[in-house]
Residue frames as qw, qx, qy, qz and C-alpha x, y, z in Angstrom:
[[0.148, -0.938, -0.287, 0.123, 6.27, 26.06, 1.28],
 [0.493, 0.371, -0.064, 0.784, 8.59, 28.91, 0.12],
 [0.367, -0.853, -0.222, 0.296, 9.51, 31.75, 2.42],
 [0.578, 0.533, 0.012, 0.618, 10.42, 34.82, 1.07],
 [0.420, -0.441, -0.304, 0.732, 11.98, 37.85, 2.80],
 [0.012, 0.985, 0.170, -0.039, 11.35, 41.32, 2.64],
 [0.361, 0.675, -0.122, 0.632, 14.11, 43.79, 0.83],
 [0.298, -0.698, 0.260, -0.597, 13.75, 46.14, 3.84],
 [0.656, -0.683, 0.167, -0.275, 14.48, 43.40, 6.53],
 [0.930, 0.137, -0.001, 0.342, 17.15, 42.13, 5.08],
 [0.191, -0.902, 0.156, 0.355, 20.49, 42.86, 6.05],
 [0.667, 0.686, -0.252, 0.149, 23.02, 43.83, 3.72],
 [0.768, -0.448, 0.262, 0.375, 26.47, 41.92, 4.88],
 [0.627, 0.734, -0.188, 0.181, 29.19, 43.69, 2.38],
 [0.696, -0.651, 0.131, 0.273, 32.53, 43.09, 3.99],
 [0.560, 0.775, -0.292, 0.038, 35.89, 44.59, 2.19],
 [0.779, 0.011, -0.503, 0.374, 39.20, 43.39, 2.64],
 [0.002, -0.456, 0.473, -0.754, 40.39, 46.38, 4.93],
 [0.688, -0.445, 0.122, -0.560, 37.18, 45.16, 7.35],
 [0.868, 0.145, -0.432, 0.195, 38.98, 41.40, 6.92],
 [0.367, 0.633, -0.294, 0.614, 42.10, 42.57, 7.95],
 [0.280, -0.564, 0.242, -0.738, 40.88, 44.54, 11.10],
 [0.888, -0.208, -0.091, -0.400, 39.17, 41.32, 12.01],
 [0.828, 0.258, -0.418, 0.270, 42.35, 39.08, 11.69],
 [0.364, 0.326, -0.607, 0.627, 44.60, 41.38, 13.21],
 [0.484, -0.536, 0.256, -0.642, 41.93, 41.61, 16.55],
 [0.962, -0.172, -0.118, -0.178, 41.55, 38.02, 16.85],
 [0.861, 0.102, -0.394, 0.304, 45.32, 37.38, 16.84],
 [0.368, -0.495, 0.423, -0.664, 45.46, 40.12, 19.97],
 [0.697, -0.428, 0.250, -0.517, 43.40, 38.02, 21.59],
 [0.912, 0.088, -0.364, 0.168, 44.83, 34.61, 20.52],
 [0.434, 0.663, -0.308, 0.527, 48.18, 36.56, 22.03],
 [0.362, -0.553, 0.416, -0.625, 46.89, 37.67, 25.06],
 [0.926, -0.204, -0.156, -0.277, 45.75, 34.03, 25.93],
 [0.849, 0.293, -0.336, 0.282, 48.33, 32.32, 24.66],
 [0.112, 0.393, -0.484, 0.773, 50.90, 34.75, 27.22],
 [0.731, -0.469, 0.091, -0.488, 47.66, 33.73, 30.13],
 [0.964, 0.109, -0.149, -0.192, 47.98, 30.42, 29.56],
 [0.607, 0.296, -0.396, 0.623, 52.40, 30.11, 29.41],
 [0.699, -0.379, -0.375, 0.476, 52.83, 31.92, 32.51],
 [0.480, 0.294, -0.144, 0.814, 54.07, 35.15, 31.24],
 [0.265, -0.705, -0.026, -0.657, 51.93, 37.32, 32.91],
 [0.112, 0.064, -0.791, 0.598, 53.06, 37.79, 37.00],
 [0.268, -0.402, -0.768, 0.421, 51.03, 37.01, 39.85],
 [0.193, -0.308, -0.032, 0.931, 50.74, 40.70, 40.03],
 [0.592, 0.031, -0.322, -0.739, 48.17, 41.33, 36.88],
 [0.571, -0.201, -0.606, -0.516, 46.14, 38.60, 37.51],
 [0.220, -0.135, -0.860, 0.440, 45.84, 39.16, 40.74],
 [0.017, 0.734, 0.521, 0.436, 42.11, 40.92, 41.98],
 [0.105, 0.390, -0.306, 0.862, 42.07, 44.42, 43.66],
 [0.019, 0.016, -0.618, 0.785, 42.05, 45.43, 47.21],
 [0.487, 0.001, 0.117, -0.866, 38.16, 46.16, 46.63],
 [0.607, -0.014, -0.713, -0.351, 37.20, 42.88, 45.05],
 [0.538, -0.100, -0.775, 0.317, 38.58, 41.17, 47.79],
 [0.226, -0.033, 0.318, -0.920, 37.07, 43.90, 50.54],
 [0.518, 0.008, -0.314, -0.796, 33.67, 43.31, 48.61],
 [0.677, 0.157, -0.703, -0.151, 34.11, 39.39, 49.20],
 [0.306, 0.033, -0.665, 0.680, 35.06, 39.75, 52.66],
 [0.446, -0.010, 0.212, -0.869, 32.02, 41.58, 53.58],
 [0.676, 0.028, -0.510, -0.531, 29.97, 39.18, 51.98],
 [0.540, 0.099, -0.821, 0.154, 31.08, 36.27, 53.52],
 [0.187, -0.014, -0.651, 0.735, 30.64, 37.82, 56.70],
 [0.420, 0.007, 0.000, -0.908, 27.56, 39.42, 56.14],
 [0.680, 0.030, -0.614, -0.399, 25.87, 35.72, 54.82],
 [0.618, -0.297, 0.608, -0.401, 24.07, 33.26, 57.25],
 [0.607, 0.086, -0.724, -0.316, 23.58, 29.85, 56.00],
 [0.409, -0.247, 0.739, -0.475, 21.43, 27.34, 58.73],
 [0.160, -0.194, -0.920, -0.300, 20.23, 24.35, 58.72],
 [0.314, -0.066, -0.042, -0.946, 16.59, 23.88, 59.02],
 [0.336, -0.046, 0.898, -0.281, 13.90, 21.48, 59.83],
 [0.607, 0.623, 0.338, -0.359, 11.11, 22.45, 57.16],
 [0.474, 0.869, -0.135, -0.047, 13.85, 23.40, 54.41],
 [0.904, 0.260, -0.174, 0.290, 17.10, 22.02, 53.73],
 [0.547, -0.165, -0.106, 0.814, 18.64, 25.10, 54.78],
 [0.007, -0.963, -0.258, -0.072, 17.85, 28.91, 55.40],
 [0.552, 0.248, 0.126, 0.786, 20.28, 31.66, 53.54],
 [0.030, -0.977, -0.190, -0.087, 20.15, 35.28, 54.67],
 [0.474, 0.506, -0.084, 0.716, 22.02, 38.40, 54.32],
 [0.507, -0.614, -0.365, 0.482, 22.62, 39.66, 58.04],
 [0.182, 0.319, 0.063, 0.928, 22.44, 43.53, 56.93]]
């Protein structure tokens, strides 16, 4: 069985070198940025989360019931 494609639903992939390039030099950003995760350089300081995350988390926690249960393993609600 042969399967042809339609013209029109094909895309056209033309890539020049400049589009290369662009590609390379993003990827080795990101290789970079890992690579500086990963060693240590970055402080405590960036990778730490903000005041809201942790606000956001704190509510939660507090906000969340979790019981056991006698029909159901266990019964989860949000105490809002």
């Amino acid at each position: 069985m042969q399967c042809e494609l339609n013209t029109e639903s094909r895309m056209e992939l033309n890539f020049t070198l400049n589009d290369l390039a662009a590609f390379a030099q993003k990827e080795q950003a990101i290789f970079e940025a890992l690579n500086r995760s990963f060693s240590g350089e970055e402080t405590q300081a960036e990778m730490a989360p903000e005041d809201q995350t942790l606000r956001n988390i704190m509510n939660y926690s507090r906000a969340l019931s979790v019981r056991p249960s006698e029909s159901m393993n266990r019964i989860e609600m949000i105490l809002n």
